[in-house]
PDB file of N, CA, C and O in Angstrom:
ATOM      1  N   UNK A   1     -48.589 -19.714 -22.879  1.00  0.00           N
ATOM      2  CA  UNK A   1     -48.120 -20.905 -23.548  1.00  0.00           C
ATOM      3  C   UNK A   1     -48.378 -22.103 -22.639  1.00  0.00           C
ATOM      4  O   UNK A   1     -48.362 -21.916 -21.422  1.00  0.00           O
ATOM      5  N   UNK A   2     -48.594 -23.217 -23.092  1.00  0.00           N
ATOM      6  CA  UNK A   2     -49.016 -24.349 -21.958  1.00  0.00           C
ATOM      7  C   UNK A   2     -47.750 -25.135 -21.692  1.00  0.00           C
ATOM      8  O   UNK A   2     -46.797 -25.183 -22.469  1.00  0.00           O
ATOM      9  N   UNK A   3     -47.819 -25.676 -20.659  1.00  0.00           N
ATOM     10  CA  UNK A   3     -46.602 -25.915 -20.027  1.00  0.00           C
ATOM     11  C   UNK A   3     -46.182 -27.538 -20.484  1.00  0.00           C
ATOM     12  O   UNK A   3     -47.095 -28.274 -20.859  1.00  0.00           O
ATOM     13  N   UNK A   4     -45.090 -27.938 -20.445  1.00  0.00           N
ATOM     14  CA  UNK A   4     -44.979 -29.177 -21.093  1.00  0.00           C
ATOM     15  C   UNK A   4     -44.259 -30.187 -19.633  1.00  0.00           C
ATOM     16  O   UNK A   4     -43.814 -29.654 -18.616  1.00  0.00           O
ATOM     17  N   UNK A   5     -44.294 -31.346 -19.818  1.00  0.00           N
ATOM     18  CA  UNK A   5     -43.559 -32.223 -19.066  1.00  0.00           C
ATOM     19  C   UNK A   5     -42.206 -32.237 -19.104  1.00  0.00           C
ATOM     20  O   UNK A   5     -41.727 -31.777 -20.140  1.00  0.00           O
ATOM     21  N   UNK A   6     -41.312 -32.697 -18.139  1.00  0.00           N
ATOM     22  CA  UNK A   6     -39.390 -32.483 -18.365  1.00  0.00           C
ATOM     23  C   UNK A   6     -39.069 -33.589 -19.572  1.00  0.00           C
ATOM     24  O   UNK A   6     -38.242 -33.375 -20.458  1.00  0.00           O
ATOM     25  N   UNK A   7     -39.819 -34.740 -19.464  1.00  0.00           N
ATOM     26  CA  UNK A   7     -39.708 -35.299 -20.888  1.00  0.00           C
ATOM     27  C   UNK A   7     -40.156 -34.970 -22.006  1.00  0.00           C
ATOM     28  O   UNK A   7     -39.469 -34.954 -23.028  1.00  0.00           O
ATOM     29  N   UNK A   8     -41.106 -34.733 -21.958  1.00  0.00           N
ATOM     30  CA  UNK A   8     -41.748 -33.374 -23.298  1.00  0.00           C
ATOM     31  C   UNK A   8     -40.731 -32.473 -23.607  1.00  0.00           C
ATOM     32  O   UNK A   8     -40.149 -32.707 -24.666  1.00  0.00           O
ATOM     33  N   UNK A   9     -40.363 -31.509 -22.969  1.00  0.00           N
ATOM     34  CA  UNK A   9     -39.671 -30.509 -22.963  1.00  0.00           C
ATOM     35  C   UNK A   9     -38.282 -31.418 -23.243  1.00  0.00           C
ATOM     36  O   UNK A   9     -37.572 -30.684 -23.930  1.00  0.00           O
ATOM     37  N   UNK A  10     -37.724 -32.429 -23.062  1.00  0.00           N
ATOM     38  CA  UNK A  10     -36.448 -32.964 -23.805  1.00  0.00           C
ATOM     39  C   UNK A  10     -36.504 -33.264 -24.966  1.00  0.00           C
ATOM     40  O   UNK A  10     -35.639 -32.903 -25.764  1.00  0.00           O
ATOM     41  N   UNK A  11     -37.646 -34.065 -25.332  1.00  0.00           N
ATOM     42  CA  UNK A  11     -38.328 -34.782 -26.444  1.00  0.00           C
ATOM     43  C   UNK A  11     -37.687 -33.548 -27.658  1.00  0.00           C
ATOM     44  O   UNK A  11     -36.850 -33.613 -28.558  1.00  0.00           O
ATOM     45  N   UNK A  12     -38.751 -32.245 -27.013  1.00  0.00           N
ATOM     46  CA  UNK A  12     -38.989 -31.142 -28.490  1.00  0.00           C
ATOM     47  C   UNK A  12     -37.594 -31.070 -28.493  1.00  0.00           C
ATOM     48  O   UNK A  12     -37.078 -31.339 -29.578  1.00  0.00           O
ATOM     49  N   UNK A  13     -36.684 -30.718 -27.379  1.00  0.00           N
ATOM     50  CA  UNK A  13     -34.789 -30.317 -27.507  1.00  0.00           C
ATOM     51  C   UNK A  13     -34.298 -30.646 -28.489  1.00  0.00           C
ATOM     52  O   UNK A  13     -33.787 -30.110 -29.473  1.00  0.00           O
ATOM     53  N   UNK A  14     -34.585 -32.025 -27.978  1.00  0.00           N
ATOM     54  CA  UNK A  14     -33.803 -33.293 -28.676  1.00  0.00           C
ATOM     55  C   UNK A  14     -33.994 -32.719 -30.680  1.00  0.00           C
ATOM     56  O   UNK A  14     -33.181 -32.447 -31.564  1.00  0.00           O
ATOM     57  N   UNK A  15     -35.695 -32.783 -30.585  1.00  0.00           N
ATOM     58  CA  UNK A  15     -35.649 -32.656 -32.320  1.00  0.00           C
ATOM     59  C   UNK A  15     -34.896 -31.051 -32.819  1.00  0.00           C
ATOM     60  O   UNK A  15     -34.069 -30.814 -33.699  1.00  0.00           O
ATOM     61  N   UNK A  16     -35.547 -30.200 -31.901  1.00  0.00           N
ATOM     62  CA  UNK A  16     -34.824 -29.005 -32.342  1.00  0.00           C
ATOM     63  C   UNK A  16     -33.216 -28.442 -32.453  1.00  0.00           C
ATOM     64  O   UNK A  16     -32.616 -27.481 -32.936  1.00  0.00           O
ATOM     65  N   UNK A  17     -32.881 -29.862 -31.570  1.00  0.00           N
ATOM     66  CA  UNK A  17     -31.116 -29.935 -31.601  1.00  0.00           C
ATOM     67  C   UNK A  17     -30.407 -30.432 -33.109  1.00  0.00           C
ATOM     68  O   UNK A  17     -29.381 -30.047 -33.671  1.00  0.00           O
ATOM     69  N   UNK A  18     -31.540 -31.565 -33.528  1.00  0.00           N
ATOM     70  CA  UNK A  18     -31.301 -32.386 -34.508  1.00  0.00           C
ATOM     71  C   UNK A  18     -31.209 -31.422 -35.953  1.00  0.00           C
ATOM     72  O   UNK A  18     -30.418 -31.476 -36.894  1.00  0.00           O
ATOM     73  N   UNK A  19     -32.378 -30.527 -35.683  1.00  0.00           N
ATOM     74  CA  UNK A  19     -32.911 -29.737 -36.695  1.00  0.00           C
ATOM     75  C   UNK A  19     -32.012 -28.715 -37.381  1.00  0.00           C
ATOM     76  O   UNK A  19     -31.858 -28.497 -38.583  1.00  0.00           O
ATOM     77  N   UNK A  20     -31.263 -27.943 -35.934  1.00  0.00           N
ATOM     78  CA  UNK A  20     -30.250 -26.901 -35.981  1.00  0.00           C
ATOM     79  C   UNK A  20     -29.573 -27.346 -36.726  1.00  0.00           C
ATOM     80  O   UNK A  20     -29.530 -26.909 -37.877  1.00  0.00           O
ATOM     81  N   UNK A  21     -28.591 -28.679 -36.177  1.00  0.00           N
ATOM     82  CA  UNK A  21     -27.190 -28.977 -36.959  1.00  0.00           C
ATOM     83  C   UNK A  21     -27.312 -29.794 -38.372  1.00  0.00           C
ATOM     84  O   UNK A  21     -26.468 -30.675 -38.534  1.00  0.00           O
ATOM     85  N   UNK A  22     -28.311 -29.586 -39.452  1.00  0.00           N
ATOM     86  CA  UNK A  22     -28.706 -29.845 -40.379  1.00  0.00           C
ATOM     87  C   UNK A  22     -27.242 -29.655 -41.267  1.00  0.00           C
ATOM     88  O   UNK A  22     -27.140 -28.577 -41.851  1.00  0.00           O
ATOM     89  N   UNK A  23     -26.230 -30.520 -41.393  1.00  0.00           N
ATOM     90  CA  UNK A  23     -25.134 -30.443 -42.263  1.00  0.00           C
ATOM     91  C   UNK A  23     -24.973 -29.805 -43.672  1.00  0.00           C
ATOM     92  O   UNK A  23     -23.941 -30.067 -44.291  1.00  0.00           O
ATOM     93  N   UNK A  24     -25.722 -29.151 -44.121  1.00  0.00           N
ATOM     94  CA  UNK A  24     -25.901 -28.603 -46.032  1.00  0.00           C
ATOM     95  C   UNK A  24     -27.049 -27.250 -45.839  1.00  0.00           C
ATOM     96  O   UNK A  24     -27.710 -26.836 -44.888  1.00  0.00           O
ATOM     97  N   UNK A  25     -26.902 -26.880 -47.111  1.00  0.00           N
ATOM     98  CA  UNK A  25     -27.690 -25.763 -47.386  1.00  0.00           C
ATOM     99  C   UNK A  25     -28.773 -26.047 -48.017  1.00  0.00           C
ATOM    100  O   UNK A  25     -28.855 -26.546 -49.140  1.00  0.00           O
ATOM    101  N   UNK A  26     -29.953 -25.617 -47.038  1.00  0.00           N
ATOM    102  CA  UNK A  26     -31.263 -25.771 -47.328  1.00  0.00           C
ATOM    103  C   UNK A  26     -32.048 -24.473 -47.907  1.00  0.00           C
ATOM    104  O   UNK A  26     -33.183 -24.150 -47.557  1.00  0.00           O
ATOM    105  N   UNK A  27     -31.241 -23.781 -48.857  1.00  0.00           N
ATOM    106  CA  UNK A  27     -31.804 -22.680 -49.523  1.00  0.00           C
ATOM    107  C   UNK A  27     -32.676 -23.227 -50.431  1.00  0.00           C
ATOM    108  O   UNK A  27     -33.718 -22.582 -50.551  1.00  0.00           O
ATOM    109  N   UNK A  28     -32.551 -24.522 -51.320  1.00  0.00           N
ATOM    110  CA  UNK A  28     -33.511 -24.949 -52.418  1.00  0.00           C
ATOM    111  C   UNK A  28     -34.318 -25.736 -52.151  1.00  0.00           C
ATOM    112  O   UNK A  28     -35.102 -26.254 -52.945  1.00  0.00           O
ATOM    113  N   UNK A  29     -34.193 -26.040 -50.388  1.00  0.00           N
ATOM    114  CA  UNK A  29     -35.665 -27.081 -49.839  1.00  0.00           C
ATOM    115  C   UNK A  29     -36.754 -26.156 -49.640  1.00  0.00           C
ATOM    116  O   UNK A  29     -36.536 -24.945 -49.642  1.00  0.00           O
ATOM    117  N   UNK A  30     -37.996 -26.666 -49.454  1.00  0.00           N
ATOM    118  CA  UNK A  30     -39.056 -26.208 -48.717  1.00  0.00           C
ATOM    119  C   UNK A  30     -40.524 -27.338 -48.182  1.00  0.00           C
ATOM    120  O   UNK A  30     -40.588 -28.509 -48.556  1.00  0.00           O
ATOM    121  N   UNK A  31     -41.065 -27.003 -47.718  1.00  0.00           N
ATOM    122  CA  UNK A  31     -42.209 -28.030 -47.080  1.00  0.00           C
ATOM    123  C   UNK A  31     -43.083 -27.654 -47.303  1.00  0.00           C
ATOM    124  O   UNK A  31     -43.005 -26.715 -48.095  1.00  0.00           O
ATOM    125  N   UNK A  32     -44.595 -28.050 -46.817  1.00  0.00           N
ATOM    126  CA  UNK A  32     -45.495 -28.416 -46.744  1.00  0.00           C
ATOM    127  C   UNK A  32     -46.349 -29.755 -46.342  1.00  0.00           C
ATOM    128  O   UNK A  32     -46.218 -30.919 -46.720  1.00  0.00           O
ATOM    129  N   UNK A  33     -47.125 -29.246 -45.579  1.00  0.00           N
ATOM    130  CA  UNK A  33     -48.099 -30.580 -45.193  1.00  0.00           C
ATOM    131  C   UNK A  33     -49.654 -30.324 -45.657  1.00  0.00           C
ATOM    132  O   UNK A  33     -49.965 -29.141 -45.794  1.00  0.00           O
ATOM    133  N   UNK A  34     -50.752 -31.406 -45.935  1.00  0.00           N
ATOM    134  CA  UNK A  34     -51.747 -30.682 -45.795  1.00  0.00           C
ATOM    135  C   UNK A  34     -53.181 -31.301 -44.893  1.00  0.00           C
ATOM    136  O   UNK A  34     -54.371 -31.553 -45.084  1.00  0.00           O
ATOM    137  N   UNK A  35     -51.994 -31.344 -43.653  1.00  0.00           N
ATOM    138  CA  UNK A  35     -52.962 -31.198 -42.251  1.00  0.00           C
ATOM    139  C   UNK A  35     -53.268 -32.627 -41.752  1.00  0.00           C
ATOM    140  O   UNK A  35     -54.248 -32.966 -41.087  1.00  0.00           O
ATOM    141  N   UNK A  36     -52.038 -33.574 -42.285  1.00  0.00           N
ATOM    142  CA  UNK A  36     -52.022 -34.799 -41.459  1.00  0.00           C
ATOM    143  C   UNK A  36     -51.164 -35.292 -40.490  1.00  0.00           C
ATOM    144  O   UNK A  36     -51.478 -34.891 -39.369  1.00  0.00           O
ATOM    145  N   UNK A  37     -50.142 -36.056 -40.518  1.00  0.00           N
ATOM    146  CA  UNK A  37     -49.133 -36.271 -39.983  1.00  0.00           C
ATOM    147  C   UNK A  37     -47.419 -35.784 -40.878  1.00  0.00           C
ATOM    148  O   UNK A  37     -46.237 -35.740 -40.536  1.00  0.00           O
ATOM    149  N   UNK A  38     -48.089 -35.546 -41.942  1.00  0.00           N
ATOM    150  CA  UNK A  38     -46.346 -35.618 -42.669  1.00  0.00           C
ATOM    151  C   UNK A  38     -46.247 -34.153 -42.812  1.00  0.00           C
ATOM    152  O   UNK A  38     -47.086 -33.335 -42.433  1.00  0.00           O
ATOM    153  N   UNK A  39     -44.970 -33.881 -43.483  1.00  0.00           N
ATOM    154  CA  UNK A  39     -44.404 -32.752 -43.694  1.00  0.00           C
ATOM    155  C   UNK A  39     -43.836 -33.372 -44.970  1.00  0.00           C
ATOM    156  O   UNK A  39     -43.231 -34.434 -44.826  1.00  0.00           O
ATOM    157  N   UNK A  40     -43.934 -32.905 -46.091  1.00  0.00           N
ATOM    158  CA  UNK A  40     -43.386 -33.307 -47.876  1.00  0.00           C
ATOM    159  C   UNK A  40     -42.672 -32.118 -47.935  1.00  0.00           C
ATOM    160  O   UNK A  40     -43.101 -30.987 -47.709  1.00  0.00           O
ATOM    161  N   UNK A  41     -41.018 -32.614 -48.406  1.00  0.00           N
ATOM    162  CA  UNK A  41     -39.831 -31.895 -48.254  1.00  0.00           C
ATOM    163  C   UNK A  41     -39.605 -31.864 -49.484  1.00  0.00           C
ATOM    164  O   UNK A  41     -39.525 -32.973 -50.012  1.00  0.00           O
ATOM    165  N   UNK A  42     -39.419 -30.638 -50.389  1.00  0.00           N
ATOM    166  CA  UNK A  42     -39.265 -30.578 -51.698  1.00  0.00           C
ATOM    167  C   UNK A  42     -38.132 -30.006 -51.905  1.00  0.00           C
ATOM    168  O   UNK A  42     -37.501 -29.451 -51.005  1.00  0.00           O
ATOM    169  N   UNK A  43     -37.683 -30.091 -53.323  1.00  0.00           N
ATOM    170  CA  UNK A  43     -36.122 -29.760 -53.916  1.00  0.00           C
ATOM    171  C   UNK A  43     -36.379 -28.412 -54.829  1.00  0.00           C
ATOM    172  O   UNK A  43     -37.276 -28.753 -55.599  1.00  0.00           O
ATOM    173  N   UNK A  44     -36.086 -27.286 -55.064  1.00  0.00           N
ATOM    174  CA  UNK A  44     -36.684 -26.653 -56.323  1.00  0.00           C
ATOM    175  C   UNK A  44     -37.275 -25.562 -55.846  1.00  0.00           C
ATOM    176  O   UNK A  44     -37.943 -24.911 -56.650  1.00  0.00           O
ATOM    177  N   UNK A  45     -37.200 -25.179 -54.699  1.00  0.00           N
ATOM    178  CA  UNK A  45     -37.811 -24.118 -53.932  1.00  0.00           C
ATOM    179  C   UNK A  45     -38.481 -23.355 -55.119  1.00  0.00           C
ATOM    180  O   UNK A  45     -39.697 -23.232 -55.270  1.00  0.00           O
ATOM    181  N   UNK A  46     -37.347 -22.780 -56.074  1.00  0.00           N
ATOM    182  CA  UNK A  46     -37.877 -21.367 -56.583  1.00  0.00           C
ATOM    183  C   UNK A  46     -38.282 -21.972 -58.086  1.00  0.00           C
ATOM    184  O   UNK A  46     -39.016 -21.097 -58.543  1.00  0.00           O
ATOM    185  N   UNK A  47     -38.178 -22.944 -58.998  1.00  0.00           N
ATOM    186  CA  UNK A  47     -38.752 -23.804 -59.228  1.00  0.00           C
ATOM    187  C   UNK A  47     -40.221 -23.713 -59.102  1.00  0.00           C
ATOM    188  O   UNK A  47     -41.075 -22.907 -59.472  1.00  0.00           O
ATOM    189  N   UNK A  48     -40.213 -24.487 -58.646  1.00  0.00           N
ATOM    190  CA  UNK A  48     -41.850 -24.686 -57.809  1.00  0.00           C
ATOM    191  C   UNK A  48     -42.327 -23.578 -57.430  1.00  0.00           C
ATOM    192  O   UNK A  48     -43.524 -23.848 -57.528  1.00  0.00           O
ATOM    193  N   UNK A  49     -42.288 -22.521 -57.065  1.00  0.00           N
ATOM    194  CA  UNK A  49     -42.928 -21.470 -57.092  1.00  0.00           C
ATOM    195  C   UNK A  49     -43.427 -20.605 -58.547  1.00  0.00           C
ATOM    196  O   UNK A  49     -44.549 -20.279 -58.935  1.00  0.00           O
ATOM    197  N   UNK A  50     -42.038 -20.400 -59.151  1.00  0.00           N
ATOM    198  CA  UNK A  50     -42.474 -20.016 -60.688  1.00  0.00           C
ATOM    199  C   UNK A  50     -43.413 -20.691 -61.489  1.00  0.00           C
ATOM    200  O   UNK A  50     -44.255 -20.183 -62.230  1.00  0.00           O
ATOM    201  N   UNK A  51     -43.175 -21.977 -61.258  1.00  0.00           N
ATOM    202  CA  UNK A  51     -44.509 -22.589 -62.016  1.00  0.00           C
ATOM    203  C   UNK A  51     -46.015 -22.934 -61.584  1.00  0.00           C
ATOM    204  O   UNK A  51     -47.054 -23.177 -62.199  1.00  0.00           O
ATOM    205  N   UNK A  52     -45.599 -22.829 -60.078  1.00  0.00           N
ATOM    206  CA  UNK A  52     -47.099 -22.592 -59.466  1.00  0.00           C
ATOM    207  C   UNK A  52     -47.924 -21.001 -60.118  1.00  0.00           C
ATOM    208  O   UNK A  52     -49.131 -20.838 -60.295  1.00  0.00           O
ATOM    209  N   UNK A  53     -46.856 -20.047 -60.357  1.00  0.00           N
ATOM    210  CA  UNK A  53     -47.341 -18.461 -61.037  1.00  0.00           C
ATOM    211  C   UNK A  53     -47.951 -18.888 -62.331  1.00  0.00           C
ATOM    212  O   UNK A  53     -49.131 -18.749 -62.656  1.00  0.00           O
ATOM    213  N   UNK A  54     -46.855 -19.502 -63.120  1.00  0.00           N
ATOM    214  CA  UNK A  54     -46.962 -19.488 -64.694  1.00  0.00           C
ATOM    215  C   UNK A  54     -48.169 -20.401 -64.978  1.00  0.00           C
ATOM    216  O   UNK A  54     -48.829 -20.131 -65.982  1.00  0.00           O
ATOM    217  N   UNK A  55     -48.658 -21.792 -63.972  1.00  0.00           N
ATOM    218  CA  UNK A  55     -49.626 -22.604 -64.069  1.00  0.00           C
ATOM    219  C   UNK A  55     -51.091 -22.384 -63.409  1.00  0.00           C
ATOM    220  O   UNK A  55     -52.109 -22.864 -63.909  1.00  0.00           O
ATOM    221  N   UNK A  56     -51.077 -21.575 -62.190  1.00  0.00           N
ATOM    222  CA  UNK A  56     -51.983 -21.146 -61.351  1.00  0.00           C
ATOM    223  C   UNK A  56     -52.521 -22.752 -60.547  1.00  0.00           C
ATOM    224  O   UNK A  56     -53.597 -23.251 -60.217  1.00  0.00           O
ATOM    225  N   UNK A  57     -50.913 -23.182 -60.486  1.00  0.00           N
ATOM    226  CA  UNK A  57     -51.835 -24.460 -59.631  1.00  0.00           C
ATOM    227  C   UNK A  57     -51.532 -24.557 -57.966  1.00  0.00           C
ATOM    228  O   UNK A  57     -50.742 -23.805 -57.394  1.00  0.00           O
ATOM    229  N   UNK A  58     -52.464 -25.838 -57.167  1.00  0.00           N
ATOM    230  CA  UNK A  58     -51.553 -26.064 -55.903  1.00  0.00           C
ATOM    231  C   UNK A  58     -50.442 -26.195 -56.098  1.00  0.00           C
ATOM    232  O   UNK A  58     -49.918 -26.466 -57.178  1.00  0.00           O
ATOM    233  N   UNK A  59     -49.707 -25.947 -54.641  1.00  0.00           N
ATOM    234  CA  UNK A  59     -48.147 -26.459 -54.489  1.00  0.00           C
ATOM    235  C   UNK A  59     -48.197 -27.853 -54.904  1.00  0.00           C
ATOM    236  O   UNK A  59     -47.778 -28.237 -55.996  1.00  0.00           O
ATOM    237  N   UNK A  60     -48.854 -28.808 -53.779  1.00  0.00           N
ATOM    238  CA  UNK A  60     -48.264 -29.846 -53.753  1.00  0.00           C
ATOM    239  C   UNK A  60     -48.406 -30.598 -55.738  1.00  0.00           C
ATOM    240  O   UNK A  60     -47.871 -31.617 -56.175  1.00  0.00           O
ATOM    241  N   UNK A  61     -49.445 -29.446 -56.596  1.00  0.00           N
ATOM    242  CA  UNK A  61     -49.309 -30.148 -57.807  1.00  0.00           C
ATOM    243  C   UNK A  61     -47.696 -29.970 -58.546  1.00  0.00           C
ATOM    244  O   UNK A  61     -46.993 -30.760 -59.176  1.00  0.00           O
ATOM    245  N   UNK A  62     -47.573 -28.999 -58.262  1.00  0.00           N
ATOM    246  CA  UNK A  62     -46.857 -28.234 -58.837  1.00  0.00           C
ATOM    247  C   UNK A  62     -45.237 -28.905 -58.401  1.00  0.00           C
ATOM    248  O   UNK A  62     -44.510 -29.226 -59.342  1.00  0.00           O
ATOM    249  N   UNK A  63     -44.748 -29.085 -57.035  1.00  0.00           N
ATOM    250  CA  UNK A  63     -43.906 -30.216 -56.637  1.00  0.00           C
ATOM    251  C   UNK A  63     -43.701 -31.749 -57.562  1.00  0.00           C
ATOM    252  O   UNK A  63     -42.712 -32.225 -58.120  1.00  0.00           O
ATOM    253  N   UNK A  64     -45.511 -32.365 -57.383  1.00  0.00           N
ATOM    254  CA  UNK A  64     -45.628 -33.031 -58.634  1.00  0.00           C
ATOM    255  C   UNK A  64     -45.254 -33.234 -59.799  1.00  0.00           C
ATOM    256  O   UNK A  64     -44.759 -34.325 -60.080  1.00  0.00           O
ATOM    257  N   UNK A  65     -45.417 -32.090 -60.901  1.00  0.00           N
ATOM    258  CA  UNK A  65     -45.138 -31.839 -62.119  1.00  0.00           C
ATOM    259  C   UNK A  65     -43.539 -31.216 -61.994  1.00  0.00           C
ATOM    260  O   UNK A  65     -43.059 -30.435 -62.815  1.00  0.00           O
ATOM    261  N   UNK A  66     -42.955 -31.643 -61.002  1.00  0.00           N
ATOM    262  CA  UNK A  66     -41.314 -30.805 -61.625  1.00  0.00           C
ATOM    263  C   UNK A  66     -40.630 -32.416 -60.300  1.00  0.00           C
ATOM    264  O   UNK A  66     -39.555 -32.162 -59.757  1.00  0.00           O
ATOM    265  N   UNK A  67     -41.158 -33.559 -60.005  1.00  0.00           N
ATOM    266  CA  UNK A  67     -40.424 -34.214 -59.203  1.00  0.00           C
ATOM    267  C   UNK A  67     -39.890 -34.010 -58.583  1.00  0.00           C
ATOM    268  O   UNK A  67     -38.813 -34.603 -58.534  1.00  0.00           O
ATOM    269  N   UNK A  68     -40.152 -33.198 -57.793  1.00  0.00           N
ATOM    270  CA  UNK A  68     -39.546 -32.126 -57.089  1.00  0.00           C
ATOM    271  C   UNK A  68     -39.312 -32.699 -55.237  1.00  0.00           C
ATOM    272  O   UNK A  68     -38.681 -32.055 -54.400  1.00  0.00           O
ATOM    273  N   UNK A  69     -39.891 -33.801 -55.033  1.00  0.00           N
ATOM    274  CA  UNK A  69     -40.532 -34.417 -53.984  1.00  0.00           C
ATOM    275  C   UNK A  69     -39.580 -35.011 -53.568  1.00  0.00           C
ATOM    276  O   UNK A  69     -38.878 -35.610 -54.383  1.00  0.00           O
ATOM    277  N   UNK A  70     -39.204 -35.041 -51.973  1.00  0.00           N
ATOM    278  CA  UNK A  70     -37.391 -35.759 -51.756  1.00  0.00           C
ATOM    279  C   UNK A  70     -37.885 -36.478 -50.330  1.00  0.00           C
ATOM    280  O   UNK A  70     -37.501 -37.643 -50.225  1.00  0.00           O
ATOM    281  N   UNK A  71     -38.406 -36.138 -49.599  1.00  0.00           N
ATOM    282  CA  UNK A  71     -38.758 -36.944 -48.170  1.00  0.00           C
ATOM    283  C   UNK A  71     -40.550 -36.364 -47.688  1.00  0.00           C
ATOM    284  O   UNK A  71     -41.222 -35.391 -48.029  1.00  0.00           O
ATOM    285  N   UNK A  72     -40.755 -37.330 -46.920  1.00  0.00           N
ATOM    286  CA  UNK A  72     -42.236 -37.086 -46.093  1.00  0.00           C
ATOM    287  C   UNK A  72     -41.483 -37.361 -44.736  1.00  0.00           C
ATOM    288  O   UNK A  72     -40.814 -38.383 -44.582  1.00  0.00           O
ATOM    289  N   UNK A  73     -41.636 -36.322 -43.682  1.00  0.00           N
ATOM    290  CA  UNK A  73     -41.391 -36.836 -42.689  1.00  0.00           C
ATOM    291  C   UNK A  73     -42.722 -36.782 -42.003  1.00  0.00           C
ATOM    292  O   UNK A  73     -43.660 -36.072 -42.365  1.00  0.00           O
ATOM    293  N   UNK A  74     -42.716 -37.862 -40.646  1.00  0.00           N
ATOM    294  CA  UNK A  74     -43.438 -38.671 -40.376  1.00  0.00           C
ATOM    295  C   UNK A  74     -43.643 -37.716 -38.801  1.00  0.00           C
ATOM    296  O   UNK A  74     -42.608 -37.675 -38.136  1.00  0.00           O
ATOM    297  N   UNK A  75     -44.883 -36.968 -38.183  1.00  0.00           N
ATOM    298  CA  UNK A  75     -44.739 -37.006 -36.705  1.00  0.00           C
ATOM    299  C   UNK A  75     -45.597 -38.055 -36.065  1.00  0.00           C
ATOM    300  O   UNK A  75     -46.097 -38.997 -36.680  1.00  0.00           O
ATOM    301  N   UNK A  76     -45.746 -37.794 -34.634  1.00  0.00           N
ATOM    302  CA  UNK A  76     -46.397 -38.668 -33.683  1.00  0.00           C
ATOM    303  C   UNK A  76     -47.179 -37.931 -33.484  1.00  0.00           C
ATOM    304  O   UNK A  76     -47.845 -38.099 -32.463  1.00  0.00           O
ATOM    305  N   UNK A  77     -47.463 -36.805 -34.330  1.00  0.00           N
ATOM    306  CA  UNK A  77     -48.654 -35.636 -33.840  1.00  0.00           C
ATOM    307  C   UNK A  77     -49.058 -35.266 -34.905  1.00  0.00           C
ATOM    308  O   UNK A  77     -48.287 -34.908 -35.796  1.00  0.00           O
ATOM    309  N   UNK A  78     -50.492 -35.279 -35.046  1.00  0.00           N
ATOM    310  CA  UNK A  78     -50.602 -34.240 -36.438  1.00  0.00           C
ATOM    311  C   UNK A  78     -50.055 -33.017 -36.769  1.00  0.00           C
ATOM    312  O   UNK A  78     -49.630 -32.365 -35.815  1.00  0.00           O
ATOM    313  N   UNK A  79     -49.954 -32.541 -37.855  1.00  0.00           N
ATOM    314  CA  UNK A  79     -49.589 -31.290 -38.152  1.00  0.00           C
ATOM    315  C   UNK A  79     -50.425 -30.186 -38.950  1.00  0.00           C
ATOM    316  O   UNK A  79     -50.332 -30.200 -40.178  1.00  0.00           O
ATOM    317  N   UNK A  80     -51.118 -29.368 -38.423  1.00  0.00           N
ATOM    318  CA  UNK A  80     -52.229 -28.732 -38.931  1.00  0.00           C
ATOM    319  C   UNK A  80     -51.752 -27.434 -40.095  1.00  0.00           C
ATOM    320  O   UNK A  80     -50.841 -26.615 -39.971  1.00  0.00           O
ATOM    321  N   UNK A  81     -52.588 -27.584 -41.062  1.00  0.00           N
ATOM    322  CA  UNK A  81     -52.209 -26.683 -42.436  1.00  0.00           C
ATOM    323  C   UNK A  81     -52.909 -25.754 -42.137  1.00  0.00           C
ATOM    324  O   UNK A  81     -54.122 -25.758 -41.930  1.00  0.00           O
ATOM    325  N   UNK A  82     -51.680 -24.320 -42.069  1.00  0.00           N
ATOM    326  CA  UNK A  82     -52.333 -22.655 -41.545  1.00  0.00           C
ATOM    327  C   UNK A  82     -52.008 -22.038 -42.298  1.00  0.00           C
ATOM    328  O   UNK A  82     -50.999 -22.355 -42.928  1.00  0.00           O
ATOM    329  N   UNK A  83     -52.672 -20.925 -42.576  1.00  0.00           N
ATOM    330  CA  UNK A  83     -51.781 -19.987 -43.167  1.00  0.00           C
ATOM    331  C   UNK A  83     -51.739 -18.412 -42.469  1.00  0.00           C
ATOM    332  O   UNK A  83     -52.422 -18.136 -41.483  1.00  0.00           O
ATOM    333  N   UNK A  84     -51.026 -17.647 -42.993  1.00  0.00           N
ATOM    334  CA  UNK A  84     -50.984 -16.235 -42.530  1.00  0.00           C
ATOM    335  C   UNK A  84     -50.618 -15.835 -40.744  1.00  0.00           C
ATOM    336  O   UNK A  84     -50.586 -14.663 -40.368  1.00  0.00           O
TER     337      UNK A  84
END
């Protein structure tokens, strides 16, 4: 793993501290990015999946067609779209 700076290494803390104490239940969120800077935070988890089956479309259409779309968060780093 590559080694980070003591401010680096606070920096990530800091967000992963933020991340943990997330106040509510995020069973019906989910994300996606596709390989820029944002992360698109959707409502409808299971929703949006059933109709991605029943339609055979992308996610992010499919988020689309049910308004499903609630925040973009923003990094200072890109975020690369992987799968598997």
């Amino acid at each position: 793993m590559a080694t980070l700076t003591k401010q680096e290494r606070a920096w990530f803390n800091k967000l992963q501290k933020v991340l943990n104490e997330c106040p509510f239940d995020t069973s019906d969120f989910d994300s996606f990015t596709i390989g820029d800077r944002g992360v698109t935070v959707f409502k409808k988890a299971k929703e949006v999946s059933e109709h991605q089956g029943k339609f055979e479309t992308d996610l992010h259409e499919s988020v689309d067609a049910l308004d499903a779309e609630v925040f973009e968060l923003r990094f200072p780093f890109g975020v690369a779209s992987a799968a598997g």
